[in-house]
C-alpha positions in Angstrom: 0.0 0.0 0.0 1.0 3.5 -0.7 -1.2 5.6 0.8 0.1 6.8 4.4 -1.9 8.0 7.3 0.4 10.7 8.2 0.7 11.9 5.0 -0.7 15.0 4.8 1.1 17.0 1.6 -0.7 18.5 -1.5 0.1 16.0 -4.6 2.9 17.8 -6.6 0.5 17.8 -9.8 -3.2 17.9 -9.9 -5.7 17.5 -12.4 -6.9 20.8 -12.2 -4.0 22.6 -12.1 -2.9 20.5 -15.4 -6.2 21.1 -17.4 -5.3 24.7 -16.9 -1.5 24.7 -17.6 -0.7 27.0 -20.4 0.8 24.1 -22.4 -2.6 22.4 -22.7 -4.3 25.7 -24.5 -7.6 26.3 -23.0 -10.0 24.3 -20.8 -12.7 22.7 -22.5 -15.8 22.2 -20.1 -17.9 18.4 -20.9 -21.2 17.6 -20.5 -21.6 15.7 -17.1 -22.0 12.2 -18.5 -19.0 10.3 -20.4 -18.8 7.5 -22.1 -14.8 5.8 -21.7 -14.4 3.2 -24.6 -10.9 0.7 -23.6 -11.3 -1.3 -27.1 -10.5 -0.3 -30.0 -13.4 1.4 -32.5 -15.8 2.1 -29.8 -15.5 5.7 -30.6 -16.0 5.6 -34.5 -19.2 3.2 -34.0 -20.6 6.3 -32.3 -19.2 8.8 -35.0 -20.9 6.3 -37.6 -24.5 5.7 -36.1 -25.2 9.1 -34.5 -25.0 13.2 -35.2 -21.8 13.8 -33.1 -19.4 17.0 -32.6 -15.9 17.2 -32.2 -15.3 18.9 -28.6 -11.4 19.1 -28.6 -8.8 17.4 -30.8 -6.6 16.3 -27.3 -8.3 15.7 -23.8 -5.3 17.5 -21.7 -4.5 14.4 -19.6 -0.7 13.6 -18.6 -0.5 10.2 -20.5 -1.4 11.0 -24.5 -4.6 12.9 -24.9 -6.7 12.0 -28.0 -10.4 13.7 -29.2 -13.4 14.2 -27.3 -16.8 14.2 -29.1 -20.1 15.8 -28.0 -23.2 13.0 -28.4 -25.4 15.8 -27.0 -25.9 18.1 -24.5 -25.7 15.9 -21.8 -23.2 12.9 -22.9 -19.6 13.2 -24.6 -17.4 10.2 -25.4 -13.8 9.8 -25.7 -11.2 6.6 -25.7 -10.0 6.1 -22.1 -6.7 4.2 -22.8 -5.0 1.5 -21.7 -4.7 -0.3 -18.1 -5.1 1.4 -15.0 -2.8 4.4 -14.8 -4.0 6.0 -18.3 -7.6 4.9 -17.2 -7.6 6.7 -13.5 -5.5 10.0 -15.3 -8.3 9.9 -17.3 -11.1 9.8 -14.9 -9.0 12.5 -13.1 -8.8 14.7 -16.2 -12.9 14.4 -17.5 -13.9 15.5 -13.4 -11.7 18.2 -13.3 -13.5 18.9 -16.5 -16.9 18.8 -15.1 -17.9 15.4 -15.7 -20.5 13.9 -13.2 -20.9 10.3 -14.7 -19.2 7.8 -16.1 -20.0 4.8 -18.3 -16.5 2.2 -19.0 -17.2 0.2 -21.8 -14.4 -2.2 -22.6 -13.2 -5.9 -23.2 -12.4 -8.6 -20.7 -11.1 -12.3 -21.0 -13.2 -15.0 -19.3 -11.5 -17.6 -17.0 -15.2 -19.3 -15.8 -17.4 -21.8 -17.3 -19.6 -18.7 -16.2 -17.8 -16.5 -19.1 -18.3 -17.7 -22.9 -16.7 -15.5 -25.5 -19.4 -12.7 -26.5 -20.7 -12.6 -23.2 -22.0 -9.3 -22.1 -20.7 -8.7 -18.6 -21.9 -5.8 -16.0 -19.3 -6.5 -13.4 -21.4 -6.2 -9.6 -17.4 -5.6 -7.6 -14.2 -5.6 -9.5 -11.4 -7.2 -7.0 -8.3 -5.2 -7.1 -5.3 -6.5 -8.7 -3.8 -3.6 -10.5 -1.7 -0.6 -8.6 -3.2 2.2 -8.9 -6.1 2.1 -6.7 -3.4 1.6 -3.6 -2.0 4.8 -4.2 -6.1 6.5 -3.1 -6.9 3.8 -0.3 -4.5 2.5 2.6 -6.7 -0.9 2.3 -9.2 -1.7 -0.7 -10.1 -5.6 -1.7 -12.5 -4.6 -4.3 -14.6 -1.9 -5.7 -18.1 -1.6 -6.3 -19.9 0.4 -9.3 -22.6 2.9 -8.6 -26.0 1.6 -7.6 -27.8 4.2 -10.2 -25.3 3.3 -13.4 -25.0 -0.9 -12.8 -29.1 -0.7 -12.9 -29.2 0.9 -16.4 -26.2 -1.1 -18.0 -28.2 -4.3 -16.4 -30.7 -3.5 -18.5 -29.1 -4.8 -21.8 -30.6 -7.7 -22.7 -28.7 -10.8 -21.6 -25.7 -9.1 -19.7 -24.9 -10.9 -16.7 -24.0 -9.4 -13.1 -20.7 -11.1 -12.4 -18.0 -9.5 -10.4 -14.2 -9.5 -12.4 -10.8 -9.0 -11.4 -8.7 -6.2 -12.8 -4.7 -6.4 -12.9 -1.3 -4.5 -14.3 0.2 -7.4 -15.3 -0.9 -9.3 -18.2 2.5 -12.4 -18.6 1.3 -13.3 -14.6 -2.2 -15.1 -14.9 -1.0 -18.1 -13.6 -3.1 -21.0 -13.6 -2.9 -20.9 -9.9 -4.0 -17.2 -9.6 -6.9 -17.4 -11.7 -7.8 -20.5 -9.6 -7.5 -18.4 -6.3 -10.0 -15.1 -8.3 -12.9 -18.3 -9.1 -13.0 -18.9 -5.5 -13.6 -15.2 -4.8 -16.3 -15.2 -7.5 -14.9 -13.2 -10.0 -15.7 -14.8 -13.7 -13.1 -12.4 -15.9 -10.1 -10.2 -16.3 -9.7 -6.5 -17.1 -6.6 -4.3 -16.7 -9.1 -0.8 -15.6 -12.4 -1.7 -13.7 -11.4 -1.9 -10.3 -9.5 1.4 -10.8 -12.2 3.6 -12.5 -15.0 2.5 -9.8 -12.2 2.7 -6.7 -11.5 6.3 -7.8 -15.0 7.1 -9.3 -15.9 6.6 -5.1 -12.7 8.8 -4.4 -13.8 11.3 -6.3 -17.1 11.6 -5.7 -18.1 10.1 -9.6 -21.1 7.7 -10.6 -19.1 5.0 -12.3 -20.5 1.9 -14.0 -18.9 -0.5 -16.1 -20.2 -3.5 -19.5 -17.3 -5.7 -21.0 -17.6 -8.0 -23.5 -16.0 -11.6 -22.8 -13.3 -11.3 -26.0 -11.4 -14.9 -25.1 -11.5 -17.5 -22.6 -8.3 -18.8 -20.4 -7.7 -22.2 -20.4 -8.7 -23.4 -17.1 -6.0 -26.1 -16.8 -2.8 -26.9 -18.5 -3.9 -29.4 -20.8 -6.5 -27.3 -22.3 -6.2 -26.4 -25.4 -3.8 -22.7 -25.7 -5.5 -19.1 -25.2 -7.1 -17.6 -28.6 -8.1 -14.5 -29.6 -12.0 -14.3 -30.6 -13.4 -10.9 -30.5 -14.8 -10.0 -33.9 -16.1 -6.6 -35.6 -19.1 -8.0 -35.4 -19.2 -8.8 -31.7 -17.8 -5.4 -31.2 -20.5 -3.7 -33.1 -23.4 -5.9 -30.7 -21.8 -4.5 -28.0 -21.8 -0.9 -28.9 -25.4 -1.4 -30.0 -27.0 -2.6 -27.0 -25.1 -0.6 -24.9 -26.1 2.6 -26.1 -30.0 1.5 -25.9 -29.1 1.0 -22.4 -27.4 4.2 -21.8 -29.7 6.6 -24.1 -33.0 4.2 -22.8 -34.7 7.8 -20.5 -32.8 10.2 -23.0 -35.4 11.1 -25.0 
């Protein structure tokens, strides 16, 4: 753990003090709800299927900032990155920004006979595995999504409310660890969830999460070797019956 009782210092850096660092240009202010795609094309299926406009060419976070896009008046959408660090300086970054809400949409490999590739997964607690989260909490096992977000991403029709597991480090899911996260309960793998709902609760955010099960682990060693199956196709499902979900009370 990183996070010291007796530590009472100002962080060196803040959000807010970056957003509004001359090198950045000007603050852009966002609608209070984001959508966070962590797989690729998320934010072109929105540029392709709705009326969309172009907020800022680079969200000024620390870690390569890329295009934020206006839905409407209420929701913007941007890519969140990659693992935990990119996707808590990203959260950071959108609140200082005025963002309110926050919907994680992303990929997640299945390591349960409760998990089959294509699966639609609204993870209930994300058990924490990755190191970012330890530098907000002294202590922190897992982290839950808000009540009010989980409800509406539930809605899609047949996701499952499973809890995951999120990590940093992708070369050491060993068969034995994966073994020790079914016996917690958790059914997948992420590299962001835990983080983005930990922090979310830090930072006073409504965070909620959907993943789409993209490969399964083999459970055992003799099994046959892991294999990539996400398709466009199951990619383009996703986005679809997400965005009923999230647009269901919009109109």
């Amino acid at each position: 753990m990183w996070k010291f009782d007796e530590d009472k210092t100002a962080p060196v850096i803040t959000a807010k003090a970056h957003v509004e660092s001359t090198h950045n240009g000007a603050p852009v202010s966002l609608p209070q709800t984001a959508i966070l795609f962590y797989m690729h094309s998320g934010p072109q299926y929105l540029l392709d299927h709705y009326p969309c406009t172009l907020l800022t060419e680079k969200l000024p976070r620390f870690l390569q900032g890329g295009p934020v896009w206006k839905l409407n008046e209420q929701i913007c959408f941007l890519d969140g990155g990659r693992g935990a660090p990119q996707a808590v300086d990203t959260l950071e970054i959108i609140a200082a920004l005025g963002v309110q809400k926050v919907f994680s949409v992303g990929m997640c490999g299945g390591f349960s006979d409760q998990a089959q590739v294509g699966d639609v997964l609204v993870p209930d607690r994300a058990f924490v595995e990755e190191g970012t989260s330890l530098h907000y909490y002294q202590q922190i096992d897992c982290a839950l999504p808000d009540k009010a977000l989980f409800s509406k991403l539930s809605s899609i029709k047949g996701a499952k409310a499973l809890p995951i597991v999120s990590t940093d480090a992708v070369y050491r899911q060993t068969f034995y660890k994966e073994q020790l996260w079914r016996q917690k309960g958790a059914v997948a793998v992420d590299m962001e969830t835990s983080a983005l709902f930990s922090v979310g609760k830090y930072l006073g955010l409504q965070v909620a999460a959907v993943l789409m099960v993209s490969d399964r682990h083999p459970l055992r060693p003799q099994d046959p070797e892991w294999e990539w199956k996400m398709t466009p196709a199951m990619r383009q499902e996703l986005f679809a019956r997400t965005m009923d979900a999230i647009l269901s009370d919009e109109n």
